[in-house]
C-alpha positions in Angstrom: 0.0 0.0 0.0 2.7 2.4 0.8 4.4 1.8 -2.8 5.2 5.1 -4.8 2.6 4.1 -7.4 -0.5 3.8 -4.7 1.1 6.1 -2.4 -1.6 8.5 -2.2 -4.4 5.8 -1.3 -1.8 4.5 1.4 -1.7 8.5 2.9 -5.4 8.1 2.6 -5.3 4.9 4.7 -2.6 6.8 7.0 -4.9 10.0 7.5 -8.2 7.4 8.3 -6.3 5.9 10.6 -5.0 8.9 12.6 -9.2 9.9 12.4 -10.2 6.8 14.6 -7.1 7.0 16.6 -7.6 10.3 17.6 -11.6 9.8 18.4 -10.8 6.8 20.3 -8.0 9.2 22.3 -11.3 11.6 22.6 -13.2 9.4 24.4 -10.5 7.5 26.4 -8.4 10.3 27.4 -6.9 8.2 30.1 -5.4 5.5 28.2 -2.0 5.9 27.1 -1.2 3.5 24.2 -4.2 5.3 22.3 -1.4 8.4 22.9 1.2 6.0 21.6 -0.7 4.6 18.5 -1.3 8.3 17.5 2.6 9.1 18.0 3.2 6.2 15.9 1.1 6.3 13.6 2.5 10.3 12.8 6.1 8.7 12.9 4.9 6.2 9.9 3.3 8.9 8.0 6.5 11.0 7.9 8.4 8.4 7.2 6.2 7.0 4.5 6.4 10.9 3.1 9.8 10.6 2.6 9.0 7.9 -0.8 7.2 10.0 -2.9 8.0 13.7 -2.8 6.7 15.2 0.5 7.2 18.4 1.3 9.7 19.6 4.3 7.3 21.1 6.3 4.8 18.7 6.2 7.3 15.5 7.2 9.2 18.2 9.9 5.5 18.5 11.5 4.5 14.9 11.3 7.9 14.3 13.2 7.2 17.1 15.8 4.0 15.6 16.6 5.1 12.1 17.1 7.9 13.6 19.1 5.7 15.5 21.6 3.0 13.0 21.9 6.2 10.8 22.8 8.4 13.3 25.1 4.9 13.0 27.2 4.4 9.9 27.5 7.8 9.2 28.8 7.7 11.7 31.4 4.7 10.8 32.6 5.4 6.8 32.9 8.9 6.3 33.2 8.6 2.7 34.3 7.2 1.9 30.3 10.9 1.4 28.4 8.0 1.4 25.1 7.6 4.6 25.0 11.2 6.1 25.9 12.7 3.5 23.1 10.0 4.8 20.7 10.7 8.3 21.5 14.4 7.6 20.4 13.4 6.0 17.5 11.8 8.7 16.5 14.6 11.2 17.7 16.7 9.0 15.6 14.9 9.3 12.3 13.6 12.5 12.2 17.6 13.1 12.3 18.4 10.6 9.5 15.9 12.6 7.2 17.5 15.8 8.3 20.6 15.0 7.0 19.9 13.5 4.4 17.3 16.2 3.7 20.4 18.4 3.6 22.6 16.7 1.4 19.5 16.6 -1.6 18.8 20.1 -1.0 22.6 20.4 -2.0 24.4 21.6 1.2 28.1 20.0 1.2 28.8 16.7 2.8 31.3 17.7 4.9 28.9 20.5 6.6 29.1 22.2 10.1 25.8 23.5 9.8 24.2 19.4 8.8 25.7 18.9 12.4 25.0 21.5 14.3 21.2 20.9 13.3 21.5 17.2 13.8 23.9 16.6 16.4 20.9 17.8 19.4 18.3 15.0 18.3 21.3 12.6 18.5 22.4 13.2 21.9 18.9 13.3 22.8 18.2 9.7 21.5 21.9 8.4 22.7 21.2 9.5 26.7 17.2 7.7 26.1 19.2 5.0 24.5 22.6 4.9 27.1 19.6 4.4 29.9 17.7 1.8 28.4 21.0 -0.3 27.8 21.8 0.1 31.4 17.7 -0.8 33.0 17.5 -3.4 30.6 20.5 -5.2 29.3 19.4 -8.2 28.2 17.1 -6.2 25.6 19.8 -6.6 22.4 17.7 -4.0 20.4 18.1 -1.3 22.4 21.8 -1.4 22.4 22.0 -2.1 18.9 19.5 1.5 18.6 22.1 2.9 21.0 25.4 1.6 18.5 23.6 2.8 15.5 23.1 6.6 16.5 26.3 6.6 18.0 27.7 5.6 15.0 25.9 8.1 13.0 26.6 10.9 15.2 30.8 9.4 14.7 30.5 9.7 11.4 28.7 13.0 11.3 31.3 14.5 14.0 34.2 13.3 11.6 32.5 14.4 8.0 32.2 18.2 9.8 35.8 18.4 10.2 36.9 17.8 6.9 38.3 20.6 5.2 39.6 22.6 8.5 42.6 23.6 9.0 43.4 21.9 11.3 41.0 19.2 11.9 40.1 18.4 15.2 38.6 14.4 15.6 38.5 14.3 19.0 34.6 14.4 19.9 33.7 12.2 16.8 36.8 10.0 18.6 35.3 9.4 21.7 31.9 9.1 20.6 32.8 6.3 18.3 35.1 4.7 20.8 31.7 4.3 22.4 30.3 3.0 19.4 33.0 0.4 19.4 32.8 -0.5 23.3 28.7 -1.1 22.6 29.5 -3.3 19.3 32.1 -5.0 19.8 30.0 -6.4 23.3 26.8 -7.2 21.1 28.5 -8.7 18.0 30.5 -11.0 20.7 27.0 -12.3 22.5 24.8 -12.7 19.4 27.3 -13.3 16.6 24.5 -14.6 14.2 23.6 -11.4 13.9 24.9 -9.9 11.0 23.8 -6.4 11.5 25.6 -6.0 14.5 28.6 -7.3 13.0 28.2 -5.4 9.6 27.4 -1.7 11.9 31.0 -2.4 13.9 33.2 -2.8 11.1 31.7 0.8 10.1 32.8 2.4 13.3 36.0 0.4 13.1 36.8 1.8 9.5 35.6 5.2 10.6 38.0 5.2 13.6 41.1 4.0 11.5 40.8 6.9 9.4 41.1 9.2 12.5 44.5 7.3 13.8 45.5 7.6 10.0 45.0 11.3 9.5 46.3 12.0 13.0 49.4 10.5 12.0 49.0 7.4 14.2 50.4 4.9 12.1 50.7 1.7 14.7 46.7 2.5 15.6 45.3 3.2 12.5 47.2 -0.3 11.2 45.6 -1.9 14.2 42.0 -1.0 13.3 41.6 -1.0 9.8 43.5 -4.4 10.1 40.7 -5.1 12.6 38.2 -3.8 10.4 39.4 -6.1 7.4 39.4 -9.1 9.2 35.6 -8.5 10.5 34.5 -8.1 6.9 36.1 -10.6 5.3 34.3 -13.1 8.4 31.0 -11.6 7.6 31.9 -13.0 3.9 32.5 -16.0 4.8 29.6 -16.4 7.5 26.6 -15.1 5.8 27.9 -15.1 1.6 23.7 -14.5 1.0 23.7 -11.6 2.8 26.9 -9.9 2.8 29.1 -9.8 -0.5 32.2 -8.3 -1.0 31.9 -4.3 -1.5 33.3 -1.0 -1.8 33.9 -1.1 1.8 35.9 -3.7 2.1 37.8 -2.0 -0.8 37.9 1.1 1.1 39.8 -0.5 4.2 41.9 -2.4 1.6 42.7 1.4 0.4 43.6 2.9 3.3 45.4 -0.1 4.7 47.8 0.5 1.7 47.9 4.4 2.4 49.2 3.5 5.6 51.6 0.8 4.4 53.1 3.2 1.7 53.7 6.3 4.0 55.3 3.8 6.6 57.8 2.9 4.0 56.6 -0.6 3.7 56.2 -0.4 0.0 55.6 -4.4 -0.8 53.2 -4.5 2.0 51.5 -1.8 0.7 51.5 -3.2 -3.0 50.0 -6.4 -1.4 47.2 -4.4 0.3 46.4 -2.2 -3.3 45.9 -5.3 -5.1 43.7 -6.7 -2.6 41.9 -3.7 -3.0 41.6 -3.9 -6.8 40.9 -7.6 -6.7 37.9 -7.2 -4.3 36.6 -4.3 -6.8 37.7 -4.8 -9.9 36.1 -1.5 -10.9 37.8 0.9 -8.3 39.9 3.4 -10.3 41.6 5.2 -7.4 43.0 1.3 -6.2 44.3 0.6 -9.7 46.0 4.4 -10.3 47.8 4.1 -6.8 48.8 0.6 -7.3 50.2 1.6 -10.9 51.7 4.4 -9.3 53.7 2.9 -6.7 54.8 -0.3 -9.0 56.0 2.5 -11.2 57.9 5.0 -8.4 58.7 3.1 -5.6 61.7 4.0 -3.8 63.1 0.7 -4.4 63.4 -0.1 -8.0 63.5 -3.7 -7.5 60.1 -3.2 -6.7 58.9 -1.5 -9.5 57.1 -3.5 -12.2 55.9 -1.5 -15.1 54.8 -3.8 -17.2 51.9 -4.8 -14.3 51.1 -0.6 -13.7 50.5 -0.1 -17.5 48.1 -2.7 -17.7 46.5 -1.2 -13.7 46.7 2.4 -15.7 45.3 1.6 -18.3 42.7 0.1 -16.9 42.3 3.4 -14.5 41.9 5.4 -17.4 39.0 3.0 -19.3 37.1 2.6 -16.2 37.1 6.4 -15.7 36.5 7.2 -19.4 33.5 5.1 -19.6 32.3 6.1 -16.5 32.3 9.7 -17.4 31.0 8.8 -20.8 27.9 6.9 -19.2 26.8 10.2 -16.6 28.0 12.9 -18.4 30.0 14.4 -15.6 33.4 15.9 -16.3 36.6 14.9 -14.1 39.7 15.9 -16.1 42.0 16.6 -13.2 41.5 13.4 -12.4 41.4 11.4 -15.6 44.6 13.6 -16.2 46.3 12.3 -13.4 45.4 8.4 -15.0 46.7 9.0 -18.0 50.5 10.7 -15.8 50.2 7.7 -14.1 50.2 5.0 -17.2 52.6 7.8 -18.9 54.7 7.6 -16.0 54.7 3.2 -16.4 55.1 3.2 -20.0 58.5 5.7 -19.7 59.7 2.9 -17.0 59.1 0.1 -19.4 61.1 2.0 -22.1 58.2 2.8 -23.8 59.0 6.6 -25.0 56.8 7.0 -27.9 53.4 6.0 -25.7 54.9 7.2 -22.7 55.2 11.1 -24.4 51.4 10.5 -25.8 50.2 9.7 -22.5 52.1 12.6 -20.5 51.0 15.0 -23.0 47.6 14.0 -22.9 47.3 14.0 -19.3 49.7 17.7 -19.1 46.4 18.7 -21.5 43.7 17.2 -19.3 44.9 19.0 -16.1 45.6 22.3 -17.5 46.6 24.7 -14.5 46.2 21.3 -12.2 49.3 19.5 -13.7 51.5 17.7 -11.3 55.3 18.0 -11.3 55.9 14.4 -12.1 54.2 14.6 -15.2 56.8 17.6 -16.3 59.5 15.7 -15.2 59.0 11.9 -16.5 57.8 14.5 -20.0 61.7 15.9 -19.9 63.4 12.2 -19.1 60.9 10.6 -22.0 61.7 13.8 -24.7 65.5 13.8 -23.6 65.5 9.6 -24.7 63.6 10.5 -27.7 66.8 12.9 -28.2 65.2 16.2 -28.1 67.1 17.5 -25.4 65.6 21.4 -25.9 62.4 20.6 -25.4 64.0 18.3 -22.1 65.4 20.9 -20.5 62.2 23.4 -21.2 59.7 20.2 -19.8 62.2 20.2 -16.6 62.8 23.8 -16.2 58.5 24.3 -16.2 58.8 21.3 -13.6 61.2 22.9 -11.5 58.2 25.6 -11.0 56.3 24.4 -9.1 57.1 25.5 -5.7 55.1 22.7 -4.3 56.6 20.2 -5.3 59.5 20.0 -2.1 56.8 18.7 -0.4 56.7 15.6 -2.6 59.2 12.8 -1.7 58.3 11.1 -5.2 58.9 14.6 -6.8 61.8 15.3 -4.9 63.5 11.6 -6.1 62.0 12.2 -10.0 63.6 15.5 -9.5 67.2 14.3 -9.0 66.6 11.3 -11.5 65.6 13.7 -14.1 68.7 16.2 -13.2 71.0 13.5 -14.0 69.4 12.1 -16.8 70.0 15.6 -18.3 73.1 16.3 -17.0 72.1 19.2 -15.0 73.3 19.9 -11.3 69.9 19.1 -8.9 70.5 23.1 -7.6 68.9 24.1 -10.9 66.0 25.7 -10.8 
């Protein structure tokens, strides 16, 4: 009944409904779960508005209701868990649509302001949820309520900081070491459940990222390991329910992040395949693998011929991608085609490595990257035009950023003697 198609009999059926409910309520003033079924029954209706294309104001006031109704009854009988779970329920959702409200109304991810406005109906439901945990622990569902708005509220925390300068993780921190402390408990005593499971290895991933942007390596290694291990057992324990994903690519990702800015470059190249194996179709996995078997440090790492065949499949996936939505990423796509440039010029490829450079020096305009300049002057000095060399490196040198860049720094002093040039310069 509540299908988009029918939708406005089953708001119909909604509205009838809340018409008996609230005659009954009339006539039995006294009893409470005629309250209740009228809470509820506003709560259904504002969710069920969010299908079709309900307006704001008219979901917001279907909430409000619910909520107030609610917020009552729990004062008024304390000793009836229903009600205070239901009024967190409901604290809970109307937050969810909030947020989410705010994302499709286009407001940035990353948002203070989607915090600030959501962050009071989550503490609200977390200290309704906290105390039902404690009066009635053998209850699972109400700590599992409990885990998931603390993990929402984590992951809000965390999305609010991105972009500052600096960042500062230490509330979303705490509130999903919480998160962690409540699942890791519930996942342990009913480990059937996959839910459970599947909601900790979100706060687990969530919390790596933190150590790993903090700069703490050993931590962040620890969790996301943690995290990995979790998914892959969800796998294996319920393969009808839970399938490999871009979340398990995700930790694979950072994992390898980690690995490469640790200096443990074949651990790391373990960890970017595992990334690109478990989706096939991520394009950031297959450009930094390609990168790093290109550049790494270590040149008995380095296998080109393997990161031309990852680039190239990079720069495919992100073509047709592009093709297919009609969006426009050129920085990016430029940085692809660097990337397999980069592989074919340490294969000995010159001819398709200058194609490839030059395509991607065109893609990224005033984005271009150093390396590309640089690998450009090594390929064009080994093609034997060693003018245009020396111009590619000089325009190379520019970029004052670049310092900053280990890899640059290395391709800088590669390039230098390639062309015979003291590294000083400029």
């Amino acid at each position: 009944m509540s299908s988009i198609r029918r939708w406005e009999e089953a708001k119909g059926e909604y509205r009838r409904a809340l018409d008996i409910q609230k005659t009954l309520l009339v006539e039995f003033p006294d009893v409470p779960e005629y309250r209740f079924d009228v809470a509820m029954t506003h709560h259904e209706l504002g969710n069920r508005l969010l299908l079709p294309k309900g307006q704001p104001d008219e979901i917001r006031n279907e909430y409000q209701t619910a909520l107030e109704i609610l917020e009552s009854l729990a004062a008024e009988l304390p000793d009836v868990p229903k009600y205070r779970n239901a009024l967190a329920i409901v604290l809970f959702w109307k937050a969810d649509w909030m947020a989410k409200a705010m994302v499709k109304a286009g407001a940035p991810v990353p948002t203070v302001p989607r915090l600030v406005s959501v962050e009071p109906l989550l503490r609200r439901a977390i200290a309704v949820q906290e105390k039902l945990s404690a009066d009635f622990p053998a209850v699972v569902n109400y700590r599992y309520d409990l885990l998931r708005s603390l993990e929402f509220l984590g992951n809000l925390q965390l999305e609010a900081q991105l972009g500052k300068q600096p960042p500062s993780f230490e509330d979303a921190e705490i509130v999903l070491r919480r998160a962690m402390e409540v699942g890791e408990k519930l996942s342990a005593e009913s480990p059937t459940v996959h839910y459970f499971r599947s909601k900790l290895t979100l706060v687990y991933s969530n919390l790596a990222w933190i150590f790993h942007t903090t700069g703490r390596r050993r931590d962040a290694e620890d969790m996301v390991r943690r995290c990995i291990a979790h998914r892959e057992k969800l796998i294996v324990d319920f393969p009808e329910v839970i399938q490999p994903d871009n979340f398990l690519t995700h930790d694979f990702y950072m994992l390898g992040s980690i690995l490469n800015s640790d200096g443990r470059y074949e651990e790391a190249i373990h960890a970017w395949r595992s990334a690109t194996e478990s989706q096939t179709t991520d394009f950031n996995a297959l450009d930094l693998l390609a990168d790093l078997l290109t550049n790494a440090p270590d040149p008995k790492i380095r296998r080109p011929r393997e990161a031309i065949e990852l680039a190239q499949r990079a720069t495919t996936l992100l073509t047709t991608m592009l093709q297919e939505t009609g969006g426009k990423n050129e920085d990016q796509l430029g940085r692809f085609w660097g990337s397999l440039g980069a592989a074919h010029y340490r294969a000995g490829d010159w001819n398709a490595a200058e194609e490839a450079l030059e395509k991607a020096i065109k893609l990224q305009a005033d984005l271009v990257r150093a390396n590309e300049w640089f690998f450009l002057a090594m390929t064009q000095w080994q093609l034997g035009r060693k003018d245009d060399a020396n111009k590619s490196y000089q325009k190379a040198c520019g970029y004052t950023f670049y310092v900053n860049r280990p890899n640059d720094v290395r391709l800088r002093a590669e390039a230098a003697a390639l062309l015979e040039l003291p590294e000083t310069t400029p």
